[in-house]
Structures are given as structure tokens and as C-alpha cells.
C-alpha positions in Angstrom: -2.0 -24.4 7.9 -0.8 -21.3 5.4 -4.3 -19.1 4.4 -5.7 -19.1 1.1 -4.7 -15.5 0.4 -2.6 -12.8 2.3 -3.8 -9.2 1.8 -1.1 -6.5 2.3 -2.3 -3.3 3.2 0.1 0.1 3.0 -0.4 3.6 3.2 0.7 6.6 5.1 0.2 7.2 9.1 -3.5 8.0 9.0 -4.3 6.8 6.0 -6.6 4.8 7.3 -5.1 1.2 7.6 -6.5 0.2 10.2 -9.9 1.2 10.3 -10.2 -0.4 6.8 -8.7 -3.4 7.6 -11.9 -3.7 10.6 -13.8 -3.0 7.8 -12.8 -5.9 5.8 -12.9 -8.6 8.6 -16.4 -7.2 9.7 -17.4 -7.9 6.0 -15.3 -11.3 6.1 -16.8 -12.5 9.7 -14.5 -15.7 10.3 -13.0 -15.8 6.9 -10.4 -13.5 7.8 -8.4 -12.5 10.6 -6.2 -9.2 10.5 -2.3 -9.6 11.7 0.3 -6.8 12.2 3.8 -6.5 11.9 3.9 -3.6 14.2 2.6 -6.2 17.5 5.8 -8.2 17.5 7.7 -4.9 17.0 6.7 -3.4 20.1 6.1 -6.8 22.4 10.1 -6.8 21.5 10.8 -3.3 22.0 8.8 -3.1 25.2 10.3 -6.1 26.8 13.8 -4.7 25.3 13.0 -1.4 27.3 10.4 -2.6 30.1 7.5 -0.2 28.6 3.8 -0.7 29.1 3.0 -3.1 25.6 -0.5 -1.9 26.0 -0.1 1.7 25.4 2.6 0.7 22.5 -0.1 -0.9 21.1 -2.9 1.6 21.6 -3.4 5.2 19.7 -2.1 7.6 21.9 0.8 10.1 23.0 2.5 7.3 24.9 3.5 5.0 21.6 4.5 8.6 19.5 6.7 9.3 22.7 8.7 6.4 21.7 7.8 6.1 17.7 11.1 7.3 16.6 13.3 5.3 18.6 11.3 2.1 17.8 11.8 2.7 14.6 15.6 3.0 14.7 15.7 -0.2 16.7 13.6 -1.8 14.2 15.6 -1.2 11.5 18.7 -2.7 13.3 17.1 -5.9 14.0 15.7 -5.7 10.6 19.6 -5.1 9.1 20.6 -8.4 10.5 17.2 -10.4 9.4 14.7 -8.2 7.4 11.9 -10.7 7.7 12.4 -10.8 11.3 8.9 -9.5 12.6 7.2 -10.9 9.5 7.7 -14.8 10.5 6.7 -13.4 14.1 3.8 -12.0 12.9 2.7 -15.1 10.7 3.8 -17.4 13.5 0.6 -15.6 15.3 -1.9 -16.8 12.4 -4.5 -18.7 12.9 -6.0 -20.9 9.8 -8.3 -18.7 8.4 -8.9 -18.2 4.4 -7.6 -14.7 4.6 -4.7 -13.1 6.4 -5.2 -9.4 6.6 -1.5 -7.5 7.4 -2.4 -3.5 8.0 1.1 -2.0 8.2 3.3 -3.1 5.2 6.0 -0.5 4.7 9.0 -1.7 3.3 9.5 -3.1 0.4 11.2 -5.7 2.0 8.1 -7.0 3.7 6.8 -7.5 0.3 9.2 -9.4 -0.5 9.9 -11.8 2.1 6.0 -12.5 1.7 6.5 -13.1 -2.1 9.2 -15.1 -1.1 7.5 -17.3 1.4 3.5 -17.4 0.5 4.4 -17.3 -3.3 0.6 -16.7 -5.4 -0.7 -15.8 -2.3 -0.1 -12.3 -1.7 -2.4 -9.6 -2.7 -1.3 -5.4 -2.3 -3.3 -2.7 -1.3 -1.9 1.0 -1.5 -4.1 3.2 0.8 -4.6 6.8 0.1 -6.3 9.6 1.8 -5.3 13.6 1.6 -3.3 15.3 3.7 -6.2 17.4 4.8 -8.3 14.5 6.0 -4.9 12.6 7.5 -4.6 16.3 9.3 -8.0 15.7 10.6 -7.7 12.0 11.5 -4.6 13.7 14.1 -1.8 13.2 11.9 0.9 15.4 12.6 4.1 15.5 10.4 7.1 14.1 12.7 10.5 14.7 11.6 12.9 11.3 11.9 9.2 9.6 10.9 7.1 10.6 8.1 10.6 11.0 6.6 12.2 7.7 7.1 12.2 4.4 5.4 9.4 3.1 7.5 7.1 5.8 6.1 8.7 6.5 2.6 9.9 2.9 1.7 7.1 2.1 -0.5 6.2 5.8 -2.1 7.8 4.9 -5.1 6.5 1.3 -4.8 4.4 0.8 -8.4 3.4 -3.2 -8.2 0.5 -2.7 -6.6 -2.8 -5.1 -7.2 -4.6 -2.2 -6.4 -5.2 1.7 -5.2 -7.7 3.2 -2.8 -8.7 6.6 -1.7 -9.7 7.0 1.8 -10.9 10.5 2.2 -14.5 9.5 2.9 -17.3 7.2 3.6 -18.5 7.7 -0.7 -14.3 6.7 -1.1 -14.0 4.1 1.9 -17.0 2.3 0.4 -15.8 2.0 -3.0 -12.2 1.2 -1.5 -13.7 -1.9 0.5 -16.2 -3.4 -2.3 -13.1 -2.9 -4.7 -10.8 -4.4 -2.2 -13.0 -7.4 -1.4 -13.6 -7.8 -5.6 -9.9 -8.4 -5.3 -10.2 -11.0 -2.5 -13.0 -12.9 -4.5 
């Protein structure tokens, strides 16, 4: 069974995403469930390269070891099939009313979900400073924050809505705004 409404999340690395996205399903309880493009990414490109899926997964050093050339593999699979490790990612969905996706960022993930969940989809364009994404640990990364998995959607203007992130005043009005959206 399809959800009731997908909610696509974007924004720059340390943005905030994420922790947002917990947010929302914490306020949501069992309404919601929160899916990512990224996990089918790197189950593939660990098993492609026999690399611990665990630490891909998780915060750290290890997954910015191989960020870059994830990405570059990504993009091939995604040259042949661009909705490739969308319909992954969906396969994974439970019903629930709400599918929460924390990583859009291409545009063409937008529109493969247009495409297949039409008057479903809902867009969410995270922002928070460069001094607080600084302080979150964000590092700029040449061949990353420059690329079309981190610039696709900068010039992106459709969005349903626009959040600031830079602090618990702004993440609070982000997530009752967010939700207001979802009602």
C-alpha cells in the first residue's frame, strides 16, 4: 500500500536533514516512517566494493573516505536509470500515512516522485548558515559540495516550503511549519 503523503526533504550536508526528519517522526509516532535514498546507494556500493555497510551508513571519517567516489558511481547507475535508488528506496516502505525521504538532491528525484506518487509529494528546502553547518563538522570537500549531488537543487524554486535550521527558536518553527504542511 502507497502512503498518504511523501515528504521530501533537501538541503546542504549539515543542514540538518536528518536530525529534523527524527524530529518529525518523534512528533508523528507511527504515522510516519523516514526512508533514504542514500541506504540503497551504499548497500550497492558496499557490496560493489566489499566495504563495511555499517560505517557507510553511520557519520563518520570512514563513509567521507569514500563520499566522492560513491558519488561518481552513483551518478553512473543513475545515467542509465535516474530513478534507480528511488524505487529501491520505496520498495523498503512500509504502509504508513507518511513517507519521510531526508536526502533529495537532484532534481531528478523530484521528478521521478512526481512522476510515480502524483498529489502525493510534499518539498522541504532545509537551510542553516554556513557558520552553524561549520559547527555541526561540515567541512567544504572539493569533488562534493561542488557537484550535482550537492548543487542539483540550488537553483531548485518549486518548493512547498523553506526552513531555517540554525537553531532550536528556528528548528522549532521549521518543524510546527513543516507538520502544518503535513496536516
Amino acid at each position: 500500500m502507497e502512503p498518504k503523503i511523501i515528504l521530501l526533504l533537501s538541503g546542504k550536508r549539515k543542514s540538518g536533514k536528518d536530525y529534523i526528519a527524527e524530529k518529525l517522526h518523534n512528533s508523528l509516532e507511527d504515522k510516519a516512517e523516514i526512508l533514504r535514498i542514500s541506504e540503497p546507494i551504499k548497500s550497492h556500493y558496499a557490496r560493489y566494493l566489499n566495504l563495511n555497510l555499517d560505517e557507510l551508513l553511520s557519520s563518520n571519517s570512514y563513509k567521507e573516505t569514500y563520499r566522492q567516489e560513491m558519488i561518481i558511481w552513483s551518478d553512473e547507475v543513475r545515467k542509465k536509470d535516474p530513478g534507480y535508488f528511488c524505487n529501491i528506496a520505496c520498495s523498503k516502505g512500509n504502509y504508513t500515512y507518511i513517507w519521510i525521504f531526508s536526502d533529495i538532491r537532484r532534481k531528478t528525484d523530484i521528478h521521478w516522485f512526481h512522476a510515480n506518487y502524483p498529489d502525493k509529494i510534499k518539498t522541504v528546502r532545509i537551510f542553516a548558515n554556513q557558520d552553524v553547518r561549520i559547527a555541526r563538522g561540515w567541512v567544504y570537500t572539493e569533488g562534493v559540495d561542488n557537484v550535482t549531488s550537492e548543487c542539483d537543487l540550488d537553483d531548485w524554486n518549486d518548493w512547498d516550503l523553506q526552513v531555517n535550521n540554525n537553531d532550536e527558536e528556528s528548528l522549532k518553527n521549521s518543524i510546527d511549519k513543516i507538520l502544518n504542511l503535513l496536516i
